[in-house]
C-alpha positions, 0 to 999 in steps of 0.5 A: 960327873955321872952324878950330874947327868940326871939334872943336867938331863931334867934342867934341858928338858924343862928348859927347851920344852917351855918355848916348844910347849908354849908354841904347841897351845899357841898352834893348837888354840888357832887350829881347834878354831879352824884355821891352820897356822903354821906361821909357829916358826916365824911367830917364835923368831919375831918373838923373840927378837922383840924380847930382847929389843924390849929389854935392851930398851927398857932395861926391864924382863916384863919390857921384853916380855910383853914386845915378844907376847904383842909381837907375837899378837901382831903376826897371828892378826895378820895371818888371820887377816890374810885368811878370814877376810883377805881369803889367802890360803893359810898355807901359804900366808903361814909360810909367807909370815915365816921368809918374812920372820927369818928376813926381817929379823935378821935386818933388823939385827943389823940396824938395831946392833950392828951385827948379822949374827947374834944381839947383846945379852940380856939377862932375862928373868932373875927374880931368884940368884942361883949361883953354880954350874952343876946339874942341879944349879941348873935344874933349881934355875928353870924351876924358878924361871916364872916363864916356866910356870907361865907354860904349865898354867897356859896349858892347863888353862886353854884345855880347861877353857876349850872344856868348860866354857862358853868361849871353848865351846864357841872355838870349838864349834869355829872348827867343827862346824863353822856354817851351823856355829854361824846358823847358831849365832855364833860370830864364827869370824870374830873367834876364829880371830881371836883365837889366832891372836891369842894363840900367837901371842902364847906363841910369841911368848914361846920366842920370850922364853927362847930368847931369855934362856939363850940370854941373847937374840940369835940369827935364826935361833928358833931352828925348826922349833915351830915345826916340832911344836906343829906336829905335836898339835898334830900327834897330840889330836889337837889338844893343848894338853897333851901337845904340851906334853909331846913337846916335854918327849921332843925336848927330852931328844933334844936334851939328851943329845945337849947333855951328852955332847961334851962326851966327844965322839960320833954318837953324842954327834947323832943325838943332835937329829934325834927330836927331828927323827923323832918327830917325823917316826911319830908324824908316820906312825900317826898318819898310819894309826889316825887315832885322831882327827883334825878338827872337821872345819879347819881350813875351811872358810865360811862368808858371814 
C-alpha cells in the first residue's frame, strides 16, 4: 500500500496540473495582451461540456476535443468583444461569461441528457491500454495522455513565441504600452483579439483535458480551477511558463489531499482546502513582496 503512495501522488499531480496548467497559459496569453479575463472559470466548464457533447456525438476523442478548443475559442471572442469594442469593463464581462457558463451548462445537461447532475461517460483519449489500478498504472496513463503532452508543448511554445517573435513582440507591446504599440503601426486591437481568442481556445482545451480525466461532464465540475489558474498568471508575474509551473505546486495540494483520502480521519479531510489555502498564502505574500508587475496596459483601452 505505502508502496503506491508516490505514484499515485505523481499520477494526481500530472493529471490535475494539465486542465489548470492549460488555463494559466491560456490566462496569461489574454492578459500580457492587456485585457484581463477572468472568464478562465467559465471558459473551462463551457469547455468542457462541449467535449463531451462532442464526443458523445461523433463517437471520436479529436470530435470532442476540438468542440471543447472552439468553445472555448467562442467565449474569449465574446469577451473581447464586449472589451474592445462593446468597451464593457472586463471584470464585469469575465464574470457575466462565468453565470452564463455555470447556468447554460447545466441547462444544456438537461435537455441534452436528461439529468441535472452529471453526463454519460466517455472514454476520452486511449490511444494506449493501460490495464491496472495501482499507482504506477495510473501514473503510465497520464504520461500516454496526449493532452498531457499538448500542456507541456503549449507551454513552451507561448513562452517562446512571446520571446522570440514578431507576434510575441506585438502582444507584449499590446500590453505594455498600447498607445505608442498603436503610434508604431502595431493593430493593437487585432492582437489584443486575437490574443484572447487563442488564449481561450488554450483554455477550453484545459475543460477538454477536465473532462476526459473524469470521463464524463460533471454539473459545476471545473470547482474554482479558473480561479486557481488566475492567480498562478498572477504569482508567476505573467509568464506562462512559470504559471505552468505554479499550477504543477497547486495540484501537488490538491493531489495530496486526493491520494490521502482513503486514509479516513479528520486530517486527509482538511488536505481537500489546502490548493485554496494555498492559493491565497501565495496571492498575500505576493501582494506583500510585488516582486512582479502586471503588464503596465492591462486593462487599459486605447481607440484605434
Amino acid at each position: 500500500m505505502n508502496g503506491q503512495v508516490v505514484p499515485a501522488f505523481l499520477a494526481a499531480t500530472l493529471e490535475m496540473s494539465v486542465p489548470l496548467g492549460l488555463a494559466a497559459i491560456g490566462g496569461a496569453l489574454s492578459e500580457r495582451a492587456g485585457v484581463p479575463n477572468i472568464a478562465l472559470e467559465g471558459i473551462l466548464l463551457g469547455s468542457a461540456f462541449a467535449a463531451v457533447a462532442g464526443m458523445v456525438a461523433s463517437g471520436s476523442a479529436i470530435g470532442g476535443l476540438v468542440c471543447g478548443a472552439l468553445t472555448g475559442a467562442t467565449f474569449g471572442l465574446v469577451h473581447a468583444a464586449l472589451v474592445l469594442r462593446g468597451r464593457i469593463d472586463a471584470i464585469v464581462s469575465g464574470l457575466a461569461l462565468n453565470l452564463v457558463a455555470a447556468g447554460g451548462t447545466r441547462t444544456l445537461l438537461r435537455a441534452f441528457y436528461h439529468s441535472s447532475a452529471n453526463s454519460p461517460n466517455v472514454r476520452g483519449f486511449s490511444l494506449v491500454e493501460v490495464a491496472g489500478s495501482s499507482g504506477g498504472h495510473g501514473l503510465l496513463r497520464v504520461l500516454v495522455d496526449p493532452l498531457t503532452w499538448v500542456f507541456v508543448g503549449l507551454a513552451v511554445l507561448v513562452a517562446r513565441g512571446l520571446r522570440a517573435t514578431r507576434w510575441g513582440l506585438w502582444v507584449r507591446a499590446a500590453g505594455n504600452d498600447p498607445r505608442s504599440a498603436y503610434a508604431a503601426a502595431v493593430p493593437v486591437a487585432g492582437v489584443r483579439l486575437g490574443a484572447v481568442v487563442v488564449g481561450s481556445a488554450i483554455t477550453g482545451l484545459g475543460g477538454v483535458a477536465l473532462a476526459f480525466s473524469q470521463h464524463q461532464f460533471q454539473a459545476g465540475m471545473s470547482g474554482g480551477r479558473g480561479f486557481i489558474a488566475l492567480a498562478a498568471v498572477i504569482v508567476s508575474g505573467w509568464r506562462p511558463e512559470r504559471a505552468a509551473l505554479a499550477c504543477v505546486a497547486f495540484a501537488a495540494l490538491e493531489a495530496a489531499g486526493f491520494v490521502l483520502q482513503d486514509r479516513g480521519g479528520a486530517l486527509p479531510a482538511a488536505f481537500a482546502v489546502l490548493p485554496y489555502v494555498g492559493t491565497l498564502l501565495v496571492l498575500v505574500l505576493f501582494a506583500r513582496g510585488r516582486s512582479f508587475q502586471a503588464p503596465r496596459g492591462l486593462g487599459v483601452l486605447h481607440d484605434e
